[in-house]
GUMI-770543 format. One record per residue (C-alpha): x negated, y negated, z; residue in three letters. Coordinates in steps of 0.2 Angstrom, whole numbers. Example, Ala and Ser with C-alpha at 12.3 -4.5 7.8 and 13.67 -1.06 7.14 Angstrom:
2
+-------+-------+-------+------+
|    px |    py |    pz | base |
+-------+-------+-------+------+
|   -62 |    22 |    39 |  ala |
|   -68 |     5 |    36 |  ser |
+-------+-------+-------+------+
% end
This chain:
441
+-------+-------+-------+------+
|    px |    py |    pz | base |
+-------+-------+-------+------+
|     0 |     0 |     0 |  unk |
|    -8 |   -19 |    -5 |  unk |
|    -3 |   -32 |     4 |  unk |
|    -3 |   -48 |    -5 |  unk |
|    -2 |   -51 |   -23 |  unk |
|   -15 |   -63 |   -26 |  unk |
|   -33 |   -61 |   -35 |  unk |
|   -38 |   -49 |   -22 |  unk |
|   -23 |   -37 |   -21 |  unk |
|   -17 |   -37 |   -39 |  unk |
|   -34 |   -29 |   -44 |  unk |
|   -33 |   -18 |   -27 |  unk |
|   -16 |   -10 |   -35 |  unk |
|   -20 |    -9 |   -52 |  unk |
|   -39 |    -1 |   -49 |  unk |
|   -28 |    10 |   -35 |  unk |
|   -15 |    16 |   -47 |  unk |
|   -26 |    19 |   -60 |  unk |
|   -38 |    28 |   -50 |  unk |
|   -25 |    41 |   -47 |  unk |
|   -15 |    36 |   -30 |  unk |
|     3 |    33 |   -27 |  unk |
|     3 |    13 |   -25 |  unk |
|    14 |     0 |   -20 |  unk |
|    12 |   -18 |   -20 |  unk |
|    21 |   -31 |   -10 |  unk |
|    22 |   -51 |   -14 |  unk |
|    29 |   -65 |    -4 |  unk |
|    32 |   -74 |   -21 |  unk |
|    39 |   -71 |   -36 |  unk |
|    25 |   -70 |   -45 |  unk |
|     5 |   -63 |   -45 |  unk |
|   -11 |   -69 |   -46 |  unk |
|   -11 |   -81 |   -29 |  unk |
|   -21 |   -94 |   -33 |  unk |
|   -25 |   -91 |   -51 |  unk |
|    -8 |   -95 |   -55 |  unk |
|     6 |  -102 |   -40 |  unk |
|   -11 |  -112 |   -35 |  unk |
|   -15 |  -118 |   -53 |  unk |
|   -33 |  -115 |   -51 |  unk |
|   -34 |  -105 |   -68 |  unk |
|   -52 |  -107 |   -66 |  unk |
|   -62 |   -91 |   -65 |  unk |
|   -80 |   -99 |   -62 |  unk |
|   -99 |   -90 |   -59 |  unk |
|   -95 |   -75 |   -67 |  unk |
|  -114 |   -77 |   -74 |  unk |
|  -129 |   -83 |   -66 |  unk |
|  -139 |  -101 |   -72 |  unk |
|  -148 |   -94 |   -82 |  unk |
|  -133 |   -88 |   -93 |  unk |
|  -135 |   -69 |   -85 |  unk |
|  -114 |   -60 |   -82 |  unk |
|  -115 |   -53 |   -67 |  unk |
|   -98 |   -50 |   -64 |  unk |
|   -87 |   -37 |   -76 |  unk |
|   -74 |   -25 |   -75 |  unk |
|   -55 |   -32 |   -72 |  unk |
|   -61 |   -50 |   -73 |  unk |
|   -67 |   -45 |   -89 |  unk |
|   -55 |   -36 |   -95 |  unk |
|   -42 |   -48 |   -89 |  unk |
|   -51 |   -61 |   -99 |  unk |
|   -53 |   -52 |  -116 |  unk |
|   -33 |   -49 |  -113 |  unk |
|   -30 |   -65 |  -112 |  unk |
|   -40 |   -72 |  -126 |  unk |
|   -30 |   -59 |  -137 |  unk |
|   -15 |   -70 |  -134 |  unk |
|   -24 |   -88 |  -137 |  unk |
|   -21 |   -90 |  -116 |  unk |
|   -41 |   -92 |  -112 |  unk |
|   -55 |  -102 |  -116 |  unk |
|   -74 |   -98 |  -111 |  unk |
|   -89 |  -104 |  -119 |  unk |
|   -95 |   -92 |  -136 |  unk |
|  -109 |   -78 |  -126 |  unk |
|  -122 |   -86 |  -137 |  unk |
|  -121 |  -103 |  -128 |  unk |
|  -124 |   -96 |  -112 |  unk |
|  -138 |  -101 |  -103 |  unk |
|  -141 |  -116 |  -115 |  unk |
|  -148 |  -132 |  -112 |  unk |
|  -141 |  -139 |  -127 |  unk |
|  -135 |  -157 |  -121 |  unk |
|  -122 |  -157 |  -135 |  unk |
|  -116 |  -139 |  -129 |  unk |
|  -114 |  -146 |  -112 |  unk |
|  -107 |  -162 |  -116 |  unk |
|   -91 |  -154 |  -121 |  unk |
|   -89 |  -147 |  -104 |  unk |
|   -96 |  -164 |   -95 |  unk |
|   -82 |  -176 |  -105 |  unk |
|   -68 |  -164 |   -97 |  unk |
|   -75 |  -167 |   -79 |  unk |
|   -79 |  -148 |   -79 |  unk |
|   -96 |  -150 |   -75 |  unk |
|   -96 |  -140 |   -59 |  unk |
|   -88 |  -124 |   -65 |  unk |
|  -100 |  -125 |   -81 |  unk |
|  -115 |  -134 |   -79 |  unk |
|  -128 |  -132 |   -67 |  unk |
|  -149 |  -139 |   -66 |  unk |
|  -161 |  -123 |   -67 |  unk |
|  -175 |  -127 |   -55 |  unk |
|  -185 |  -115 |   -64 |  unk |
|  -185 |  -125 |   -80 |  unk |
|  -188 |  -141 |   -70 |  unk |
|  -170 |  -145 |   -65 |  unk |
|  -164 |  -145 |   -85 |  unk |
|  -143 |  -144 |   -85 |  unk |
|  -140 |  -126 |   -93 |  unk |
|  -121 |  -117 |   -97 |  unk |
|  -113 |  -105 |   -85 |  unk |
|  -101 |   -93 |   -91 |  unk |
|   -85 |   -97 |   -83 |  unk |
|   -67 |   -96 |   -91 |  unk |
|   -52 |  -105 |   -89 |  unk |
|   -33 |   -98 |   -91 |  unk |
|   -16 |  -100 |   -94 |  unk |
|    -5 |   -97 |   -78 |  unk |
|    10 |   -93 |   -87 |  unk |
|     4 |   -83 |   -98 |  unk |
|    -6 |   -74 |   -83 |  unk |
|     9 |   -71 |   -74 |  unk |
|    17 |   -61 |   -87 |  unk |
|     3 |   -53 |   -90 |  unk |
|    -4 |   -48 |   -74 |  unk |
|    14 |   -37 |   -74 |  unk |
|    11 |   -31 |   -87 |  unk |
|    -6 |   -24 |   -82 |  unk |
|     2 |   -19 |   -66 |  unk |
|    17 |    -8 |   -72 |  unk |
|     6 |     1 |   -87 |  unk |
|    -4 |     6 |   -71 |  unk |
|    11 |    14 |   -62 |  unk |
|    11 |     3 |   -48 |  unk |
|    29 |     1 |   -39 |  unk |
|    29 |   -21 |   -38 |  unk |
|    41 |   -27 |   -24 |  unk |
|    39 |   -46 |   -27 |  unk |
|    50 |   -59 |   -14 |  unk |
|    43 |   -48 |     0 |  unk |
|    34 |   -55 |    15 |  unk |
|    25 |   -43 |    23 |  unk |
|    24 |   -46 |    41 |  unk |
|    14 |   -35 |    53 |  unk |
|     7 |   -18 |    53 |  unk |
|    16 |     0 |    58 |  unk |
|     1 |     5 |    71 |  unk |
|    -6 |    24 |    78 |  unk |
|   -17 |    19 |    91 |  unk |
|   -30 |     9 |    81 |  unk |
|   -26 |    18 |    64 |  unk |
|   -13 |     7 |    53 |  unk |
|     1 |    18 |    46 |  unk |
|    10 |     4 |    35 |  unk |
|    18 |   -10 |    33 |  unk |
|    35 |   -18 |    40 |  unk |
|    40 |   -34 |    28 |  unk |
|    53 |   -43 |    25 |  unk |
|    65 |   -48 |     9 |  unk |
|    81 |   -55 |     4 |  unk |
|    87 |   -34 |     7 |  unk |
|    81 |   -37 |    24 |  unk |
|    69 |   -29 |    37 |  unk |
|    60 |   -13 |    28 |  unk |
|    46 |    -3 |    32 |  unk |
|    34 |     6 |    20 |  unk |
|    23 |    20 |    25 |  unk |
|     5 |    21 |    17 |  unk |
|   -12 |    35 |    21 |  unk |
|   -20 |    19 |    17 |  unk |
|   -17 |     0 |    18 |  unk |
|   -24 |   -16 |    10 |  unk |
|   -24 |   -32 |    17 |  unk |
|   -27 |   -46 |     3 |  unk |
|   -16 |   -60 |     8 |  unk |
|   -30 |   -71 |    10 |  unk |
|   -27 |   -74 |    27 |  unk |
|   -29 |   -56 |    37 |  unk |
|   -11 |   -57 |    42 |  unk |
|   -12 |   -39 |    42 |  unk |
|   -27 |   -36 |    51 |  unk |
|   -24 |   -48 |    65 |  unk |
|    -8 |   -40 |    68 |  unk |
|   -19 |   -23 |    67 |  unk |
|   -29 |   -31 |    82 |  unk |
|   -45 |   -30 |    70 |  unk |
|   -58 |   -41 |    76 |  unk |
|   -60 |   -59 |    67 |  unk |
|   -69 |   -75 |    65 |  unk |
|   -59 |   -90 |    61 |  unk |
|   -74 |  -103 |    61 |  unk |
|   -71 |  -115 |    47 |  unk |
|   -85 |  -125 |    38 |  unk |
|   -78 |  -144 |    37 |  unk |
|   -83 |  -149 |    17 |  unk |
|   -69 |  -150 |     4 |  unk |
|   -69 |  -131 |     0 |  unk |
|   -59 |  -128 |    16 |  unk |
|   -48 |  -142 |    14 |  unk |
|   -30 |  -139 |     9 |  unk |
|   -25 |  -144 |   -11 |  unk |
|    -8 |  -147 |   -20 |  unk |
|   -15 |  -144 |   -38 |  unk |
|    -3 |  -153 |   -51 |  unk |
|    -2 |  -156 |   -72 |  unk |
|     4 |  -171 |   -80 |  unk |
|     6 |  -168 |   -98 |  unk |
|     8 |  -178 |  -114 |  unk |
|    -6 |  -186 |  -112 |  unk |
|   -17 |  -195 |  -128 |  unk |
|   -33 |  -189 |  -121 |  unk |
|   -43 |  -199 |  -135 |  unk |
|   -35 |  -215 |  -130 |  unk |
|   -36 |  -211 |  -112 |  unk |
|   -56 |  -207 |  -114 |  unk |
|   -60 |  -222 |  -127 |  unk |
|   -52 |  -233 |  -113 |  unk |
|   -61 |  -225 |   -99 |  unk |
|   -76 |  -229 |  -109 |  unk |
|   -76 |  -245 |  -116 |  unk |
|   -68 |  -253 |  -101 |  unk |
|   -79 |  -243 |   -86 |  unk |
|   -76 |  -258 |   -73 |  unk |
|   -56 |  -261 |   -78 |  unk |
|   -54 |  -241 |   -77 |  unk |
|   -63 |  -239 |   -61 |  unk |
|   -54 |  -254 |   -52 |  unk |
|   -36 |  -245 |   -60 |  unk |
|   -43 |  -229 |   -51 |  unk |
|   -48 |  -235 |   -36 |  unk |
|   -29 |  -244 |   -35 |  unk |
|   -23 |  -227 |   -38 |  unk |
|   -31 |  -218 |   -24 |  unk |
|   -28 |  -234 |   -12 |  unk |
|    -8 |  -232 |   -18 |  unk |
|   -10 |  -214 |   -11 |  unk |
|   -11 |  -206 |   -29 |  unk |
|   -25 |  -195 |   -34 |  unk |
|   -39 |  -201 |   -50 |  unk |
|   -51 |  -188 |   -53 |  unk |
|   -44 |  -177 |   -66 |  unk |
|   -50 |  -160 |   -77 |  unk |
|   -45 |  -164 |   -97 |  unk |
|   -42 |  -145 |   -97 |  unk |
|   -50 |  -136 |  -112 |  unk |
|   -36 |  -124 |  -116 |  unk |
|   -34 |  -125 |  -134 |  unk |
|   -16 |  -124 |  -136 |  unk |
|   -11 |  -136 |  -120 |  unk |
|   -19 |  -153 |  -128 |  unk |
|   -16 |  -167 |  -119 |  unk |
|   -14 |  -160 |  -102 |  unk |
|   -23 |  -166 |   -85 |  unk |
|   -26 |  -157 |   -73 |  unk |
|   -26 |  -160 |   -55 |  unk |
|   -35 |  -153 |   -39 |  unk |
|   -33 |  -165 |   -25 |  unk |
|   -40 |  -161 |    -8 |  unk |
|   -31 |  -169 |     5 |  unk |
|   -42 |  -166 |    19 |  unk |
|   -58 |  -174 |    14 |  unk |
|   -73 |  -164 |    23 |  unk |
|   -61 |  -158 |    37 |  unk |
|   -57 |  -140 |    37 |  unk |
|   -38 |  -137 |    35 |  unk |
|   -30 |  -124 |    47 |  unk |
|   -18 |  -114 |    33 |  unk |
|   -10 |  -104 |    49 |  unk |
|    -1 |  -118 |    53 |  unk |
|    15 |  -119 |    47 |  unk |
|    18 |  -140 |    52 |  unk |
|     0 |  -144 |    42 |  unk |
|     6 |  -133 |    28 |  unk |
|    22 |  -142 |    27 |  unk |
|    14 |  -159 |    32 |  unk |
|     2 |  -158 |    14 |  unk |
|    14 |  -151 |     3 |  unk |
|    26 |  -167 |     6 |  unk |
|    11 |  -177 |     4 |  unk |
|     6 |  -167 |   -11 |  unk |
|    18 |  -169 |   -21 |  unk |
|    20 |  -189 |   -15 |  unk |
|     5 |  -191 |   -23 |  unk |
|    10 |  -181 |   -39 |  unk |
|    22 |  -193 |   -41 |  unk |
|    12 |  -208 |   -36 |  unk |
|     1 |  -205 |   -48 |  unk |
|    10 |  -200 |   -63 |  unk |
|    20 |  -217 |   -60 |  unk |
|     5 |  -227 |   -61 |  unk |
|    -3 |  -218 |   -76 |  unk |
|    12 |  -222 |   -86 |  unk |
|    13 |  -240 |   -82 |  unk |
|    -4 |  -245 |   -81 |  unk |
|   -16 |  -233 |   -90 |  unk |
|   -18 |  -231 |  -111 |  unk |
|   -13 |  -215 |  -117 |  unk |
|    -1 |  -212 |  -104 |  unk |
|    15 |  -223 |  -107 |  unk |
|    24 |  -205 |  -112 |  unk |
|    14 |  -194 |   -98 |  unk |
|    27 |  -184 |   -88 |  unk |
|    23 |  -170 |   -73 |  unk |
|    22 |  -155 |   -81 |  unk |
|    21 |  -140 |   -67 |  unk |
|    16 |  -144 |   -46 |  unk |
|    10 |  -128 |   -38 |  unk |
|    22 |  -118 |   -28 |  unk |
|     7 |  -113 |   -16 |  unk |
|    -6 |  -125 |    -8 |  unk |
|   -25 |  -120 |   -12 |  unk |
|   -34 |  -116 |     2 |  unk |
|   -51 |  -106 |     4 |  unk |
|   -55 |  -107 |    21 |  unk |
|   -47 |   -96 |    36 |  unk |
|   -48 |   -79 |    46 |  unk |
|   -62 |   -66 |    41 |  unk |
|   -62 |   -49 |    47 |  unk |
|   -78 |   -43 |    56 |  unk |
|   -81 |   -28 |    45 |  unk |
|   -95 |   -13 |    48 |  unk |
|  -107 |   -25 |    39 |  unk |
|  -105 |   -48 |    41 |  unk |
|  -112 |   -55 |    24 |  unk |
|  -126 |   -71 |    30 |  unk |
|  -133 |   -85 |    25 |  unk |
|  -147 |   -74 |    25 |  unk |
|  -140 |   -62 |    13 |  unk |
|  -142 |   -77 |    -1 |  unk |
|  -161 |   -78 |     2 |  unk |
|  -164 |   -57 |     1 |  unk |
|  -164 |   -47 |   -16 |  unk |
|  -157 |   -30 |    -3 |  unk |
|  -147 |   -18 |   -15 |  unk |
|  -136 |   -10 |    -2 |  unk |
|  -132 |     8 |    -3 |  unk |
|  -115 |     5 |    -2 |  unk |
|  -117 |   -13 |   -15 |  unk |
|   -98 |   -15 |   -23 |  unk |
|  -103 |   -30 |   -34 |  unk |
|  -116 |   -41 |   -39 |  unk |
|  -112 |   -59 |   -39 |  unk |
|  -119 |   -73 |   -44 |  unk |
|  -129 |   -84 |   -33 |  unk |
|  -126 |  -104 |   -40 |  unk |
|  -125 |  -117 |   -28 |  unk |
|  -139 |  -116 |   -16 |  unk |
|  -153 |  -124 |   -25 |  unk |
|  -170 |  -120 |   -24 |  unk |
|  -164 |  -104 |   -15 |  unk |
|  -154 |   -99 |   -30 |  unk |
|  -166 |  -101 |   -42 |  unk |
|  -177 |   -89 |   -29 |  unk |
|  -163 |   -76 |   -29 |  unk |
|  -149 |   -79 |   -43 |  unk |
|  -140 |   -65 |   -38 |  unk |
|  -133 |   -56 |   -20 |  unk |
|  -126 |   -39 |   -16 |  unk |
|  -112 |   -37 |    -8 |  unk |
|  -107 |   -20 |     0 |  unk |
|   -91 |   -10 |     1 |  unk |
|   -94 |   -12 |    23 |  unk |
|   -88 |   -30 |    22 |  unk |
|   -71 |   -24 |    17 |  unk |
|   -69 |   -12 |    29 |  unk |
|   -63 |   -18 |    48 |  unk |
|   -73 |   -12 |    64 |  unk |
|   -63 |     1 |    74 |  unk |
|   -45 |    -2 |    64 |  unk |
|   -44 |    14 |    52 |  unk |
|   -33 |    18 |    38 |  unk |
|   -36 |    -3 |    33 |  unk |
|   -46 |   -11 |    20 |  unk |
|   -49 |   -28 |    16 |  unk |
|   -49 |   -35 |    -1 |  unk |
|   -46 |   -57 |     0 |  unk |
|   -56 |   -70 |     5 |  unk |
|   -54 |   -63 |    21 |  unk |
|   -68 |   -51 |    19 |  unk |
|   -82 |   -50 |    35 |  unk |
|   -95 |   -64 |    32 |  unk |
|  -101 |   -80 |    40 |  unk |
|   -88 |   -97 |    36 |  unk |
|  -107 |  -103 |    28 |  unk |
|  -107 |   -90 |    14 |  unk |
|   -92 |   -88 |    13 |  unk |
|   -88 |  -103 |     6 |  unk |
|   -98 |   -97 |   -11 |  unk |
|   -93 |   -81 |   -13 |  unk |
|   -72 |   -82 |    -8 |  unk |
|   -68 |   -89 |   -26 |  unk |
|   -54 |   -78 |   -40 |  unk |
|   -68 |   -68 |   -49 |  unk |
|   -76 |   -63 |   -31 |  unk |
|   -57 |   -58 |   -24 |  unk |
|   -56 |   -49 |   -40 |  unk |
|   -71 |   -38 |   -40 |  unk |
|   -68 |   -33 |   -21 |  unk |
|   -50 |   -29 |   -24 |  unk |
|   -57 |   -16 |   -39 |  unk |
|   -68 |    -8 |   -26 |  unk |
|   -57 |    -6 |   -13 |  unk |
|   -43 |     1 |   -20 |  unk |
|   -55 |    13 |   -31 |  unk |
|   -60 |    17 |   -13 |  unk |
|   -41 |    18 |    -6 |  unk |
|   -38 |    29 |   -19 |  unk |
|   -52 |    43 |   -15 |  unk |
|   -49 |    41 |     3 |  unk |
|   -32 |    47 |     0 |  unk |
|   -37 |    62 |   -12 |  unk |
|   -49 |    66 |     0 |  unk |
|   -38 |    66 |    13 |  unk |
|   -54 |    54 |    25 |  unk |
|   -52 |    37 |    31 |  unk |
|   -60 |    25 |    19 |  unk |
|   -75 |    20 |    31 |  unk |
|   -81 |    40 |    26 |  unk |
|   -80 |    37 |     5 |  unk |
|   -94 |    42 |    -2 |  unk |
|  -104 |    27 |    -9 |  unk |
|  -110 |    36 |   -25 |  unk |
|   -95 |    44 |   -28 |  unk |
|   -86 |    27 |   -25 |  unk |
|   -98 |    17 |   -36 |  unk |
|   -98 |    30 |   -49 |  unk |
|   -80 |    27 |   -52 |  unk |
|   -82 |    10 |   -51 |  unk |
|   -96 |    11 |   -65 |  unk |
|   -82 |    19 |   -76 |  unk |
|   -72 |     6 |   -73 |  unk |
|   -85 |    -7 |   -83 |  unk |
|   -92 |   -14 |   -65 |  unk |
|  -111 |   -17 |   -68 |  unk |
|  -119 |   -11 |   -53 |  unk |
|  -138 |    -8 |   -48 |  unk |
|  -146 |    10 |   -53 |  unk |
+-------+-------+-------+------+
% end
């Protein structure tokens, strides 16, 4: 059973099903893909390294290639990667994208060079991330909330949750917590660390699209009047709008800016509480509003701009982590350690000097499996490391990979009839490799 239909838990269910295991997957909204979609953060960064190197394939790959089948992706062409071609990278710059594309090599004397990074349509990912899920097999209850765990002693033996049918229960030999929050394992009595680092990666966002935008009159403005733009954005912000936009570089959505405030400006945000939740999305969307009303009055290219879509769910990145057999450190980001048990390799991007050191970092299966709770996996955000590191290594292509491994995992622990802390790693990262994960030999 997976908790939670976010990056994390579609991929545990579909990797799950596929692997041969009776699955079921329970979602609060009406929709999949968490953040990737209800979030609008369609934005699936650092799937290679600075130099241009993929590190991370299987589902994230194949979820991309799907998606480019149907015009819904964009990424840059695998021969630009790791390119220092300025008029490459201008084309990522002029859209304000420069964080999730372009980043200075150290090695090459702090030269700007391509990542490989792709951006998606939401709808489309909705409908397709269904797809992927029913040719698995997987039974999909969607406007279901689950709530707390069915416990043995310390073994969790499903999941109660709630719907518009009512209060239900769902046994399962093995559970998956990817709600992003460890609502599961906290009610399991796992052990957790809710530290939060206070930078704008744990601050709570309400992303928002205005559309109908003329993005060439918009940018030969921005341009040719600098001072008069940035007086008109600094009126924006002090109005209580929001002025730093993505130009988007979806192909078919021209003329469409996208919009990832942070509300809480280097303060971490607590997404367990209900009050602050409910206290940012009224702001949220104030904003949205704020600043759609000034773009059309006051900003060329926008007389006709209207608000497009407003997330149904605020982005958030920060909160509870499970302390798991193994805690991924700061350290971790300075070692080249291939674990036995390594699940994923990811890439190491925004640590400076330290990545240019060690571009890469393993991460092992132990980090999603809870201390002393069995018959639990975690496969979110929520997955045991310090607040430090996690911060770089929560994103959708991360939540993604672990979800892959652990219901791969889930899935021999229940044909083998063994808690999932007793799969075997080979075997585990053997079916893993089949599944197109790059892994070390």
């Amino acid at each position: 059973m997976v908790v939670g239909g976010g990056p994390g838990g579609f991929a545990s269910a579909i990797s799950a099903a596929r692997s041969g295991a009776k699955t079921v997957l329970i979602e609060r909204y009406g929709h999949l893909g968490g953040m990737a979609t209800g979030g609008l953060v369609n934005i699936f960064p650092n799937l290679s390294d600075i130099s241009g190197k993929q590190h991370i394939f299987g589902l994230n790959q194949e979820i991309i290639d799907r998606m480019k089948a149907k015009n819904a992706a964009f990424c840059p062409d695998e021969e630009d990667l790791g390119t220092t071609d300025s008029k490459v990278l201008e084309h990522y710059l002029n859209a304000n994208m420069g964080w999730f594309y372009v980043r200075q090599d150290p090695n090459i004397g702090g030269r700007e060079r391509l990542l490989y990074t792709a951006v998606l349509d939401p709808e489309v990912l909705k409908a397709e991330l269904n797809d992927m899920v029913m040719e698995a097999g997987v039974d999909l209850l969607l406007h279901s909330w689950g709530t707390r765990p069915i416990m043995e002693g310390n073994t969790v033996k499903g999941v109660f949750f709630e719907s518009k049918s009512g209060r239900q229960a769902i046994l399962a030999k093995v559970v998956i917590d990817s709600t992003g929050d460890g609502d599961i394992f906290v009610g399991a009595g796992a052990e957790f660390d809710d530290e939060l680092q206070s930078n704008f990666r744990t601050a709570l966002a309400f992303s928002f699209w205005i559309a109908n935008v003329d993005t060439s009159r918009l940018e030969d403005f921005r341009k040719s009047h600098p001072d008069k733009f940035a007086l008109l954005m600094r009126d924006l912000t002090e109005k209580g709008g929001h002025s730093f936009y993505f130009t988007g570089l979806l192909q078919n959505q021209e003329g469409v800016l996208w919009f990832h405030p942070m509300h809480v400006k280097q303060v971490a945000s607590d997404a367990m509480d209900v009050e602050e939740l409910t206290r940012w999305n009224v702001l949220g969307r104030r904003g949205a509003q704020i600043t759609y009303e000034f773009l059309r009055e006051h900003v060329p290219g926008c007389e006709k701009c209207f608000i497009m879509q407003t997330a149904p769910q605020l982005g958030t990145q920060g909160g509870r982590r499970v302390i798991g057999e193994y805690i991924l450190t700061p350290s971790d980001m300075e070692s080249d350690e291939v674990f036995a048990d390594t699940i994923v390799i990811l890439a190491n991007n925004d640590n400076g000097e330290i990545s240019a050191r060690h571009p890469c970092i393993c991460v092992p299966y132990r980090c999603l499996v809870p201390l002393k709770i069995d018959g639990l996996l975690v496969a979110c955000r929520a997955f045991s490391s310090k607040a430090s590191v996690n911060q770089w290594f929560n994103i959708i292509p991360h939540c993604i990979a672990y979800g892959q491994a652990a219901g791969t995992a889930a899935a021999l622990a229940v044909r083998a009839g063994i808690q999932p802390r007793r799969v075997d790693y080979k075997e585990l990262q053997a079916n893993l490799r089949k599944q197109g994960v790059k892994l070390p030999e």
